[in-house]
C-alpha positions as CSV (number, residue, x, y, z in Angstrom):
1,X,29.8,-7.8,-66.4
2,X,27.7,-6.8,-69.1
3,X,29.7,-5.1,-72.5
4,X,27.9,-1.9,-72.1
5,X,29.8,-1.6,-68.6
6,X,33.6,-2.1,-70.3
7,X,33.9,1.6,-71.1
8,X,34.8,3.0,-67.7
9,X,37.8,0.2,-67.2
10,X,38.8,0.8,-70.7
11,X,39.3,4.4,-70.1
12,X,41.3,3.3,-66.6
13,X,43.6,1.1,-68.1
14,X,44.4,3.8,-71.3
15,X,44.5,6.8,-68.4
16,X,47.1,4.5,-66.7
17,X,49.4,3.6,-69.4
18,X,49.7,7.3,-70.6
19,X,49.8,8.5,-66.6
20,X,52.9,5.9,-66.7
21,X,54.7,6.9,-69.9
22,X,54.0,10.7,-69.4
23,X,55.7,10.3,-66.6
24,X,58.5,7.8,-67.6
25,X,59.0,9.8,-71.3
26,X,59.6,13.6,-68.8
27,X,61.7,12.3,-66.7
28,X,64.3,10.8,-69.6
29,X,63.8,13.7,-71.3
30,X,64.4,16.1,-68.2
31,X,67.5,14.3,-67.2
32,X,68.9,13.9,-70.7
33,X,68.1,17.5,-72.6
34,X,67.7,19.4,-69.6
35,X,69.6,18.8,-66.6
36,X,73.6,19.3,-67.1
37,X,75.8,16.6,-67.9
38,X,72.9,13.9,-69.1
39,X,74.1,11.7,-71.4
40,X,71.8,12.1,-74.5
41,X,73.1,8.2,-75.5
42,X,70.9,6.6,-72.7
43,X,67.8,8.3,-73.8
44,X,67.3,5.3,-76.5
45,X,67.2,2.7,-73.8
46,X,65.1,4.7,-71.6
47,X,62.1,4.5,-74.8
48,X,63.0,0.8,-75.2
49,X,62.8,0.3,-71.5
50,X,58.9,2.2,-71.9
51,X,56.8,-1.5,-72.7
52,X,58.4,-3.2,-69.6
53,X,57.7,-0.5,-67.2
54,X,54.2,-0.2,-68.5
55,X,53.8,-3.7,-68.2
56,X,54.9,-3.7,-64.4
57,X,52.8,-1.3,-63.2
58,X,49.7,-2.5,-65.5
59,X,50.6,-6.0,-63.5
60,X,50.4,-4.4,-59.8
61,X,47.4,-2.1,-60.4
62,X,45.3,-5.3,-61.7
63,X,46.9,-7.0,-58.7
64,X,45.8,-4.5,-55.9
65,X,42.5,-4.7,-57.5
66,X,42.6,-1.4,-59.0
67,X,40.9,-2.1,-62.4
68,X,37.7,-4.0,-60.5
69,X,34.4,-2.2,-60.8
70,X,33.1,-0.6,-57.0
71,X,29.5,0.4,-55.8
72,X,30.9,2.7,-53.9
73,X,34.4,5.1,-54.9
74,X,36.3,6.4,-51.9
75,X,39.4,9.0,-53.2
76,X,41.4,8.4,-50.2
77,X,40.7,4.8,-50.7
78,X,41.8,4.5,-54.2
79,X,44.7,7.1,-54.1
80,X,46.4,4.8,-51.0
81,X,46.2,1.9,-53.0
82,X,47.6,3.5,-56.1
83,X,50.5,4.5,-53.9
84,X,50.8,1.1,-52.7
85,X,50.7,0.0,-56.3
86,X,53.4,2.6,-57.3
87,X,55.6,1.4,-54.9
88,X,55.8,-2.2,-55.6
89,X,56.2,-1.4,-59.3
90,X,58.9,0.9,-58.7
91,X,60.9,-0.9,-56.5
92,X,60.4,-3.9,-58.7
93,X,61.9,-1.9,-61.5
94,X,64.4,-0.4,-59.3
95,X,65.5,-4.1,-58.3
96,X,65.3,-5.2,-62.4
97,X,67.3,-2.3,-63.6
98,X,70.4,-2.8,-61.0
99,X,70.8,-6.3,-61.6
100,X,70.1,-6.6,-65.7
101,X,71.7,-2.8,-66.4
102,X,73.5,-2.0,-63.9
103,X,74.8,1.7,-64.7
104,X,73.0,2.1,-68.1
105,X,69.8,3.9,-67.0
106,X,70.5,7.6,-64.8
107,X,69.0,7.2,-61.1
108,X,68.5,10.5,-61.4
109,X,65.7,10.4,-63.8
110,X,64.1,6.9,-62.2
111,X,63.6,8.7,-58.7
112,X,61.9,11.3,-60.5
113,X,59.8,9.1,-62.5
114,X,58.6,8.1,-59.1
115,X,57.5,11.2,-58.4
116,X,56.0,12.0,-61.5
117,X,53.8,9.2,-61.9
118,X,52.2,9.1,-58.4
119,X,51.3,12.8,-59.0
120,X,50.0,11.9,-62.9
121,X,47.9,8.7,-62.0
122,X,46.4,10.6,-58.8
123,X,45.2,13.4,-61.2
124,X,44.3,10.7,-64.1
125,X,41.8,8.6,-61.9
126,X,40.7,11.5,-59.9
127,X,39.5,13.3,-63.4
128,X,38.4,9.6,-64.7
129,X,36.2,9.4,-61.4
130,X,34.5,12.6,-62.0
131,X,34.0,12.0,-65.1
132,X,31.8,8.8,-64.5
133,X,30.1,10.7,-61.4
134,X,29.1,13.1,-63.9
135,X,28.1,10.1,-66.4
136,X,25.8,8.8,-63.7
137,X,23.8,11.7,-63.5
138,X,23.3,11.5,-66.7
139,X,22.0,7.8,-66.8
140,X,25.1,6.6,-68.3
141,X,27.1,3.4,-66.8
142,X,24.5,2.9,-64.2
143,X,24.6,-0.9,-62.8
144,X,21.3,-2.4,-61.8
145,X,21.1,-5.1,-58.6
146,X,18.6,-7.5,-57.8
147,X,18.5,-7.8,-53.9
148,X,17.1,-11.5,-53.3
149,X,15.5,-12.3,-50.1
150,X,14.8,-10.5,-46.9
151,X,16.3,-9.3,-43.0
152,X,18.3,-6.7,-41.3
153,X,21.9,-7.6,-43.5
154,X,19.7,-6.8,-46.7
155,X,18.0,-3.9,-45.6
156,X,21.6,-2.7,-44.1
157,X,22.8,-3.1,-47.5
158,X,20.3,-1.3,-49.3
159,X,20.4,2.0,-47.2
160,X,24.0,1.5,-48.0
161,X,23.2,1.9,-51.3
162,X,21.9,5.1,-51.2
163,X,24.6,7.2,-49.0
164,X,26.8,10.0,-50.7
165,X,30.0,8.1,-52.2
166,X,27.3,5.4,-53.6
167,X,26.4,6.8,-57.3
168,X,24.8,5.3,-60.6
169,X,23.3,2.5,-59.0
170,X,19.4,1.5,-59.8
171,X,18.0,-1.7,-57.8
172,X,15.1,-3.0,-60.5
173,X,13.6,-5.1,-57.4
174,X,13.3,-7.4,-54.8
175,X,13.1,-11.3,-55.4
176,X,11.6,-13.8,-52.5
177,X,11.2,-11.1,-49.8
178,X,8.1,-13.5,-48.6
179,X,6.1,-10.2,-48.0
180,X,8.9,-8.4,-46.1
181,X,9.6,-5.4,-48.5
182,X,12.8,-3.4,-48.0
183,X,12.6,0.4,-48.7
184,X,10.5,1.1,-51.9
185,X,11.7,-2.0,-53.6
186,X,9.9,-3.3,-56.5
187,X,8.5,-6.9,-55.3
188,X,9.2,-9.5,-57.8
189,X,7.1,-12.9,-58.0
190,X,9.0,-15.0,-60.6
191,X,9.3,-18.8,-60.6
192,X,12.6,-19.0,-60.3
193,X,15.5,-16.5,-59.7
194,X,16.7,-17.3,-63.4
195,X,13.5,-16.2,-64.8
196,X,13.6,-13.1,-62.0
197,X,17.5,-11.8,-63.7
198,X,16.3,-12.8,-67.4
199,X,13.7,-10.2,-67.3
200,X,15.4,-7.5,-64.7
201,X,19.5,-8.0,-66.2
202,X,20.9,-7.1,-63.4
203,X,24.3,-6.4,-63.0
204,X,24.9,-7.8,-59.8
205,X,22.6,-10.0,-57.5
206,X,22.9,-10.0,-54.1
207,X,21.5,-12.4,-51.6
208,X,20.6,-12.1,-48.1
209,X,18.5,-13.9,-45.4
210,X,18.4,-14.1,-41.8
211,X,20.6,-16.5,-40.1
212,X,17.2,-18.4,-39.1
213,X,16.3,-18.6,-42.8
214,X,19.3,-21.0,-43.6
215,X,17.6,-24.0,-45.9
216,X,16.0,-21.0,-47.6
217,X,19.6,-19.2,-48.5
218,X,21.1,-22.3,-49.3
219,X,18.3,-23.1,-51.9
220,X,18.7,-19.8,-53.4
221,X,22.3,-19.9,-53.3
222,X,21.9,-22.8,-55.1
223,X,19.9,-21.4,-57.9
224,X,22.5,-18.4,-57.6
225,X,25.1,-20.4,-58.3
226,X,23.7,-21.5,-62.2
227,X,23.6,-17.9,-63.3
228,X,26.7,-17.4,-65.7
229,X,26.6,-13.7,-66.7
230,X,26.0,-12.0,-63.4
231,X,28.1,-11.6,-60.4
232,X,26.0,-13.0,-57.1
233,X,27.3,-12.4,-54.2
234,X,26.1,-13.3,-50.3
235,X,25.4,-11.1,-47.4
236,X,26.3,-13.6,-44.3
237,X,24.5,-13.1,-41.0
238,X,28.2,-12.3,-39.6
239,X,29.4,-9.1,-37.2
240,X,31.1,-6.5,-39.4
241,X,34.2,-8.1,-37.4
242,X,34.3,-10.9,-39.2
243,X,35.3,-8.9,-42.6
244,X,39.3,-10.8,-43.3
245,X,38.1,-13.4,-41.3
246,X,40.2,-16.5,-43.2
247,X,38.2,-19.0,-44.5
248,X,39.9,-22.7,-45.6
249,X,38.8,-26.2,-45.5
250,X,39.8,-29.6,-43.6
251,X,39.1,-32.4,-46.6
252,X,36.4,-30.6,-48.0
253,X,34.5,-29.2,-44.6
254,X,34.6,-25.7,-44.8
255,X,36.2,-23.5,-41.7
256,X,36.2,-19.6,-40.4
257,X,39.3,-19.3,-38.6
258,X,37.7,-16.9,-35.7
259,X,40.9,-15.6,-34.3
260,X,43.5,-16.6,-36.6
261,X,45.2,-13.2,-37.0
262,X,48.7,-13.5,-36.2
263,X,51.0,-10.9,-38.3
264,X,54.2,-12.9,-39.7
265,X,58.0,-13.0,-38.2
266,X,58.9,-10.8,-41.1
267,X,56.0,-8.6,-41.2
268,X,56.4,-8.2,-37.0
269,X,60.3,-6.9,-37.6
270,X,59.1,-4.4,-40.3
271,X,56.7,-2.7,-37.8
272,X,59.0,-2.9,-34.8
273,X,61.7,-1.0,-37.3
274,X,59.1,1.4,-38.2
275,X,57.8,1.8,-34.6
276,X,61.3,2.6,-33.1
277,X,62.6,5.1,-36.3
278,X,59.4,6.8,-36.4
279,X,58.9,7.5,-32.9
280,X,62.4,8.5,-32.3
281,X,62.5,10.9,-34.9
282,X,58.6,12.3,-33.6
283,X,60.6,12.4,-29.8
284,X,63.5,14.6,-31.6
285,X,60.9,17.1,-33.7
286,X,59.0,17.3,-30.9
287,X,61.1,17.7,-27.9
288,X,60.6,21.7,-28.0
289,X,57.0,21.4,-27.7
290,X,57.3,18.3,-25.2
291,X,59.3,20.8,-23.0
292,X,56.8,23.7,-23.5
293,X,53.9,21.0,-22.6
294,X,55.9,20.1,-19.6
295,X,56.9,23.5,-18.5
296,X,53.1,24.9,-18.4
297,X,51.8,21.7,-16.5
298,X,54.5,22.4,-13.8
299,X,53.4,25.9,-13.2
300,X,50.1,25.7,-13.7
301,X,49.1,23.4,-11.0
302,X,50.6,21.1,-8.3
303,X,51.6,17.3,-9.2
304,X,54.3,15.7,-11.5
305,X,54.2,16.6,-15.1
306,X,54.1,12.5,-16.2
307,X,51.0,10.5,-15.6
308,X,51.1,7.0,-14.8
309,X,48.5,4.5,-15.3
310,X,48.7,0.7,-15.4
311,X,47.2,-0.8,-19.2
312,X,46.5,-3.7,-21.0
313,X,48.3,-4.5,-24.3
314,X,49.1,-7.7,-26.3
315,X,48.5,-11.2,-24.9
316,X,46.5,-9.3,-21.7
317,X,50.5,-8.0,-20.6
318,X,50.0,-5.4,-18.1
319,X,52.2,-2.3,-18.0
320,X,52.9,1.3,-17.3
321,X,51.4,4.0,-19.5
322,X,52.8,7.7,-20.3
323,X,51.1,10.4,-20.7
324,X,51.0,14.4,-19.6
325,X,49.4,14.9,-16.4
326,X,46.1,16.8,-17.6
327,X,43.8,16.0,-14.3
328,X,44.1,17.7,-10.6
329,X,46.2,15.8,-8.4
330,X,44.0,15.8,-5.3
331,X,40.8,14.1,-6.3
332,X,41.0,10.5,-6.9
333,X,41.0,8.8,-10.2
334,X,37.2,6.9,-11.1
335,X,38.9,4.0,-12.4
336,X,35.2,2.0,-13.1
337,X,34.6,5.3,-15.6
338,X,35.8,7.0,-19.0
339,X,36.3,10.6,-18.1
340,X,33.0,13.3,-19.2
341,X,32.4,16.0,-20.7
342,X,32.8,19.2,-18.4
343,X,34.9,16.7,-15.6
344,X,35.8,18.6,-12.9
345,X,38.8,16.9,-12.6
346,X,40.2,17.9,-15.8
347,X,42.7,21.3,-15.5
348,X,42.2,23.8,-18.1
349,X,45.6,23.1,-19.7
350,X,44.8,19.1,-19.3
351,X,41.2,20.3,-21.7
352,X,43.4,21.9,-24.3
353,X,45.8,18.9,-24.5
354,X,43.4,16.3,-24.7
355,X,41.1,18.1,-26.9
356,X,44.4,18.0,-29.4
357,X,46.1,14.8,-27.8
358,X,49.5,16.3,-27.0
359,X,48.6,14.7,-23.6
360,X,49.6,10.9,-25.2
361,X,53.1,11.8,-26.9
362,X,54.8,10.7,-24.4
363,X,53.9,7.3,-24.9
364,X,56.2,7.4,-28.1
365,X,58.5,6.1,-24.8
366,X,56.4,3.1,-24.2
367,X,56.5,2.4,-28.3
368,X,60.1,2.5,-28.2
369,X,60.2,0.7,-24.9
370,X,58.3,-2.2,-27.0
371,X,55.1,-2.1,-25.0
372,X,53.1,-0.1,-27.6
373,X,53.1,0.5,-30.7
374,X,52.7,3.4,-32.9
375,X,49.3,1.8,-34.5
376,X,46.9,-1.3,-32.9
377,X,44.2,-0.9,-30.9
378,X,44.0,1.8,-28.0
379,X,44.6,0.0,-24.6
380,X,42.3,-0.3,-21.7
381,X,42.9,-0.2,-17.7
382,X,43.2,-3.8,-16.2
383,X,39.8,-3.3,-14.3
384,X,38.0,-2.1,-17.4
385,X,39.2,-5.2,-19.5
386,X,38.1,-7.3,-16.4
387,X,34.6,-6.1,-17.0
388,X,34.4,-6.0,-21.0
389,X,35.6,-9.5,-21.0
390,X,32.8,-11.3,-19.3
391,X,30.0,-8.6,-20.8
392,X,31.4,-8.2,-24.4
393,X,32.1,-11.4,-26.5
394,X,35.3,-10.9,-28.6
395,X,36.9,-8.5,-26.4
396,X,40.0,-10.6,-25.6
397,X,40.6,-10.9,-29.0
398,X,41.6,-7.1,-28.9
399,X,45.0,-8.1,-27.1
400,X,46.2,-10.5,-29.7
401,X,47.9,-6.9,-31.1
402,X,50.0,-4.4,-29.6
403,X,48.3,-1.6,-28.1
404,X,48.9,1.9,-30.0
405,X,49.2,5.2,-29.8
406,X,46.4,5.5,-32.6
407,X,43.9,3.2,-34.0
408,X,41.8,2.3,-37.0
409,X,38.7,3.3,-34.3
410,X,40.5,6.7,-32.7
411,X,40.7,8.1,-36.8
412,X,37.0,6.9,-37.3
413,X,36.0,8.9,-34.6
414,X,35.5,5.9,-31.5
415,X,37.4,7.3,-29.0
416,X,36.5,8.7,-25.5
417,X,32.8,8.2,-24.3
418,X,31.1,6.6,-27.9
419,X,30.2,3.0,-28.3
420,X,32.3,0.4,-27.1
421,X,31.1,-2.2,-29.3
422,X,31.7,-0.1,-32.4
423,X,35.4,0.5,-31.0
424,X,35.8,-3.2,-31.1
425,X,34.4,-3.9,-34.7
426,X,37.0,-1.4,-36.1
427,X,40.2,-2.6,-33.8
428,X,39.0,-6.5,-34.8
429,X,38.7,-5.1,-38.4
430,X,42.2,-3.6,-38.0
431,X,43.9,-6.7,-36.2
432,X,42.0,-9.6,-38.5
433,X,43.1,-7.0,-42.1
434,X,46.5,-5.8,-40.7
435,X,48.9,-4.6,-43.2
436,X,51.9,-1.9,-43.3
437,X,49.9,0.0,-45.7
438,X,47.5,-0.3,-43.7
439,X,49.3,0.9,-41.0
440,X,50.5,3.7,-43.5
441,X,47.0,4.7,-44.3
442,X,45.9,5.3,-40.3
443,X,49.2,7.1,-39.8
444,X,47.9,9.4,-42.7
445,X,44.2,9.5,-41.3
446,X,45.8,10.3,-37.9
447,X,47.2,14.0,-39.0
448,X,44.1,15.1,-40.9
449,X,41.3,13.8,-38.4
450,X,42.7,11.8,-35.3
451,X,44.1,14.0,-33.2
452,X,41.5,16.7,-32.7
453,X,38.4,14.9,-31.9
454,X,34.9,16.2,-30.5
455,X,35.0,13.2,-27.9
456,X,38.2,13.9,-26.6
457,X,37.4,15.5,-22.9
């Protein structure tokens, strides 16, 4: 990265370490001048204490990747990772401060440093990222790209470039696009692609070809890899799916582990845990709407209140899915067929309850029962996964997770009667990138945009 580019991660790091002392500094002060009984004595160790804790979370935001320079800034993105970041420092210095000082340092004031400092660095990067936004318009901290080559993942990528979150870029041109301009690129005819970023200084190069243009990538990847001050980095003519894909090497040959996305023993009882306190605590807030749900289906038309229907969820396991009855009893179910908007099968309460999803709470049962779980991908019927199996490559590869009772597709808006192969990409994404924040992060995206959803009929 270029010198002129250092400001905007020199104001990061300096917003950071003052979001971090601010915070540490008024909570030692509130607990030992303000609230009763604080013993002033401690205070001194609390401002000696100030370099470590700095230093921890400094260590964790660099390690979550916070202090790397993005195309493209996503708030919700940034503030879950900062949270993520918070939370490893703070348990670190939880863990550090019990063991080296035992009862030296008030609890009182470290639980409200936590608090303080995820509210403080929120506020510091959000005003640090408007700032730049602002900067950009202004032609400041712009970073150029040289797209090199040609083909759909290219021309993907520069459209990319240009939607709403993606600010202060400029692309000074196109390198080797053997007559096959993207957009309103700038065509550049150059002897080499040295010569192409010694006259353009780019920022960042990206290269792309199709998959039939291989010899011609690897050549220019070639040439890509000399370049010393520029980042280069290569579009692959790979699904979206693909992206955590792991990549290692047997003596030297290179390999893409297609399926490999197992989640570990230890990670697997963490999300059990959180699958059984969660839901049981949702089946205990809940219960008085549950029971108003169940009275007005009783009433309101003929048939049991429960629905049963027979899914598919890890390692292709059949079982027996919960959920309010929201269809008329006496027509038969289309099993070959996602159900329409305007289905005359649907009751009026069933539209209002699928439109909001109270219809699927009771499958917090089946997540307790083991068969679901509160987040993976949504499952199918049997006959339905009969069919996508031998017409959609990767399909099975959906069952090597739990089904849930949301999904990184359901809060991205696949759900109901949208595309199918979409769906997939985002539940591979999901399984091949799982995480508990990640898990954390849908839970999140589930209150604010996944349970009311235009293609819910």
């Amino acid at each position: 990265m270029k010198t002129r580019k250092y400001s905007p991660l020199v104001m990061k790091v300096m917003g950071d370490i003052l979001a971090v002392l601010a915070s540490w500094f008024l909570a030692g002060y509130l607990r030992f001048y303000v609230i009763p009984e604080g013993r002033v004595a401690s205070f001194g160790l609390f401002v000696q204490l100030s370099v470590v804790v700095v230093a921890i979370y400094i260590f964790f935001l660099s390690r979550n990747n916070l202090y790397e320079e993005e195309l493209e800034h996503s708030w919700r993105k940034e503030t879950s990772t900062i949270f993520k970041s918070i939370l490893q420092a703070f348990l670190l210095l939880v863990v550090m401060l019990y063991f080296l000082f035992s009862d030296k340092v008030s609890r009182i004031a470290i639980v409200m440093h936590f608090g303080f400092v995820l509210i403080f660095m929120v506020a510091e990067r959000t005003y640090i990222s408007s700032y730049i936004k602002k900067a950009y318009k202004k032609g400041k901290y712009t970073r150029s790209i040289l797209l090199v080559g040609f083909g759909e993942k290219l021309s993907e990528y520069e459209k990319a470039l240009h939607s709403r979150r993606t600010q202060g870029i400029n692309i000074v041109g196109q390198y080797d696009g053997d007559g096959k301009q993207i957009a309103e690129c700038k065509q550049l005819a150059y002897t080499s692609l040295a010569l192409a970023v010694k006259v353009t200084k780019p920022d960042l190069v990206v290269i792309g070809y199709p998959g039939k243009e291989f010899d011609r990538q690897e050549a220019m990847v070639a040439q890509g890899l000399d370049l010393l001050e520029e980042k280069v980095v290569l579009l692959p003519s790979l699904p979206e799916s693909y992206i955590g894909t792991r990549i290692s090497d047997f003596r030297w040959i290179p390999l893409l582990h297609l399926n490999a996305a197992d989640i570990g023993f230890f990670q697997r009882i963490v999300k059990r845990l959180f699958d059984i306190l969660v839901s049981c605590f949702g089946l205990v807030l809940l219960s008085p709407l549950l029971i108003a749900i169940a009275f007005i289906i009783k009433i309101s038309s003929p048939g049991p209140v429960i629905y049963r229907q027979k899914r598919v969820t890890k390692d292709a396991r059949v079982f027996t899915m919960y959920k309010f009855r929201s269809m008329r009893s006496d027509i038969l179910e289309d099993t070959e067929h996602w159900t329409e908007e305007n289905d005359p099968r649907v009751t009026k309460i069933g539209r209002i309850i699928r439109k909001t999803s109270l219809d699927e709470f009771p499958q917090l049962f089946n997540v307790i029962g083991g068969s679901m779980s509160l987040i993976g991908p949504r499952p199918e019927r049997p006959e339905l996964v009969e069919k996508f199996n031998n017409e959609i490559p990767g399909y099975r590869m959906r069952h090597r997770a739990k089904a849930g009772l949301s999904g990184w597709a359901q809060v991205n808006g696949w759900r109901g009667n949208t595309s199918l192969e979409r769906r997939i990409e985002f539940d591979l994404y999901y399984i091949r990138n799982w995480s508990f924040f990640f898990d954390m992060k849908i839970v999140l995206f589930t209150f604010f945009r996944g349970f009311v959803n235009e293609n819910a009929y």
